[in-house]
N, C-alpha and C positions, 0 to 999 in steps of 0.2 A: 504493500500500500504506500500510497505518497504524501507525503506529511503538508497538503495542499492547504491555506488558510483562505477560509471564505474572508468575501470583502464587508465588513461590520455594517455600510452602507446599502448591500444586497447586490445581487447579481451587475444591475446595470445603472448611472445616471447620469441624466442632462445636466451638462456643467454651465451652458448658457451660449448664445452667438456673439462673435463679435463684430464691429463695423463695417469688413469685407466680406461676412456671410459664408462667415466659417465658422459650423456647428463642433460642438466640442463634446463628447459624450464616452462616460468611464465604462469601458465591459470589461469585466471581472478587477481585474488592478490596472490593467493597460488602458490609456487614454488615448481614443482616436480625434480626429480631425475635420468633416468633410462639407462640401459645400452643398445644395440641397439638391443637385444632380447628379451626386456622385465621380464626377469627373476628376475630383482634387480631392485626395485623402492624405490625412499625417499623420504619423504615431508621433502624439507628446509625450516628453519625457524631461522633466525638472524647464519647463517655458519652451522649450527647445523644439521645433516641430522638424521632421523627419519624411522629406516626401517618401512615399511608399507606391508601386506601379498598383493601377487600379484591376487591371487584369488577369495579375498573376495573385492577385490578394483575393479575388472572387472566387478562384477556384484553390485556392490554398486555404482558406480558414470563410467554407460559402456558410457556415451558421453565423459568423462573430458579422459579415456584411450583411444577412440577414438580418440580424437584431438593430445594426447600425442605422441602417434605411429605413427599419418601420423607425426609431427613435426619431429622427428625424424627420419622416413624415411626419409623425403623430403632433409632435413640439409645431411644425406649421401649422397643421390643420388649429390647434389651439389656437395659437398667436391667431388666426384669420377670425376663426369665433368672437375672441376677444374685441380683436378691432369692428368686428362686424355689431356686437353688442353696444358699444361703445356710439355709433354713429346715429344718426338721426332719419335715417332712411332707413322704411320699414322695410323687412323681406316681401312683401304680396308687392313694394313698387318696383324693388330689384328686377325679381323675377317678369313682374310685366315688363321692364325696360330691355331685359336680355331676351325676352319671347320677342318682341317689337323690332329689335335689330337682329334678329334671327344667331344671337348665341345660343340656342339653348334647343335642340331637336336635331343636332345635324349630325351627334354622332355615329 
């Protein structure tokens, strides 16, 4: 057996985005990096960010970029609620305005 210590904080967390929209998010003890498409990933380590190729990391460790992606999605989808709560425009004018200019049926 291997004398492995769980992280007191639990498996996985959002450590917060910074101003170029690079999402930060702790899995297991290692800190990754990435921006909300995926295309730019970093392992940090003591501030220090570490590119890492995005393709050879999908198929080398596809659970740790699974977890990484929904985090990241999910932290959006928040943040958009939030702002959407936030606004003064109801959802029934949204949605008529995006029916109206034809966002919303086309896919």
């Amino acid at each position: 057996m291997t004398n492995y210590k769980k992280h007191p904080d639990g498996y996985k967390s959002y450590l917060g985005r910074d101003n170029t929209g690079i999402y930060s998010v702790r899995i297991g003890w290692t800190v990754y990096a990435s921006n909300a498409n995926g295309t730019v990933l970093y392992k940090v380590k003591d501030n220090v960010k570490t590119p890492l190729d995005v393709a050879k990391f999908q198929s080398e460790y596809p659970k740790v970029w699974e977890v990484l992606t929904q985090e990241i999605d999910f932290q959006r989808r928040k943040q958009l609620a939030i702002k959407l709560l936030e606004t003064n425009i109801t959802s029934q004018d949204r949605k008529a305005y995006k029916q109206k200019r034809g966002f919303t049926g086309s896919r």
